[in-house]
C-alpha positions in Angstrom: -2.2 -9.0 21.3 -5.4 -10.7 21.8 -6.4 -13.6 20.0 -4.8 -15.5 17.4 -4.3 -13.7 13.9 -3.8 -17.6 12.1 -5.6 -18.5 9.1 -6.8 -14.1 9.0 -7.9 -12.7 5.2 -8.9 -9.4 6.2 -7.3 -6.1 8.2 -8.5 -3.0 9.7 -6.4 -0.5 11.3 -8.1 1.6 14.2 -6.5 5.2 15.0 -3.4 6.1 13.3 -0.1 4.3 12.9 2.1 7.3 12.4 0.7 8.9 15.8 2.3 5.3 17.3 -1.4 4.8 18.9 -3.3 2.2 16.8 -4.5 -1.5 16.5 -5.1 -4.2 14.0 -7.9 -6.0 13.9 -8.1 -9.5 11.9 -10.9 -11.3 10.4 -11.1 -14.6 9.2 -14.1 -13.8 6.8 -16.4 -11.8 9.3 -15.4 -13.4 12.1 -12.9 -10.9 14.5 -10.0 -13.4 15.6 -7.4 -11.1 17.3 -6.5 -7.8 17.8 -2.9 -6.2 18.2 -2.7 -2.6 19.8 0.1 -0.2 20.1 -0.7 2.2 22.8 -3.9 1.4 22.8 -4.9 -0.6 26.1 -8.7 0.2 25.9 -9.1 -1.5 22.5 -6.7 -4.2 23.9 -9.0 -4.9 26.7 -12.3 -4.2 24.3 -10.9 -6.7 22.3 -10.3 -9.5 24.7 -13.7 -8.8 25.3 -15.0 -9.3 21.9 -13.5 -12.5 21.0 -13.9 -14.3 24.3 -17.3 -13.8 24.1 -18.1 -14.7 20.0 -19.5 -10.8 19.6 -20.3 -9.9 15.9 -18.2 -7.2 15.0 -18.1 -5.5 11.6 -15.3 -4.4 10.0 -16.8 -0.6 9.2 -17.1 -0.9 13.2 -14.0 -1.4 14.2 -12.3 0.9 11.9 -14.8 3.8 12.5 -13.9 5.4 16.4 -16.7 6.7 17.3 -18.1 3.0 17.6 -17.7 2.2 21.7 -16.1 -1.1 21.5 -16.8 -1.5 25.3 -20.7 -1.0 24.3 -20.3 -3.5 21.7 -18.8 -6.3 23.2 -21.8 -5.8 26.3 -24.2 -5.9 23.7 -24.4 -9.8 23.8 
């Protein structure tokens, strides 16, 4: 886990939960404020990334794969 899921209204699952690979990404509004991955270390890390540093990430990004994470969170 990354972050702190508190207070979150909104969910996106990256990769696929019946594979046993995947994370959950929770917003409060648009605002990404933790991640929990199964499997998944790159997103984990990606993640810790991303909210340490305030980077904007949408929710179509972080459910669609193809998006980098890495790429995103050195975007700032």
């Amino acid at each position: 886990m990354a972050g702190l899921p508190g207070g979150y209204d909104r969910t996106v699952i990256r990769g696929e939960p019946e594979s046993g690979k995947f994370s959950v990404f929770y917003f409060r509004g648009t605002k990404l404020c933790a991640v929990d991955s199964v499997n998944r270390p790159l997103d984990h890390l990606a993640a810790r990334k991303l909210i340490g540093s305030g980077t904007t990430l949408t929710l179509e990004q972080a459910a669609d794969e193809s998006v980098n994470l890495k790429t995103v969170s050195s975007e700032t």
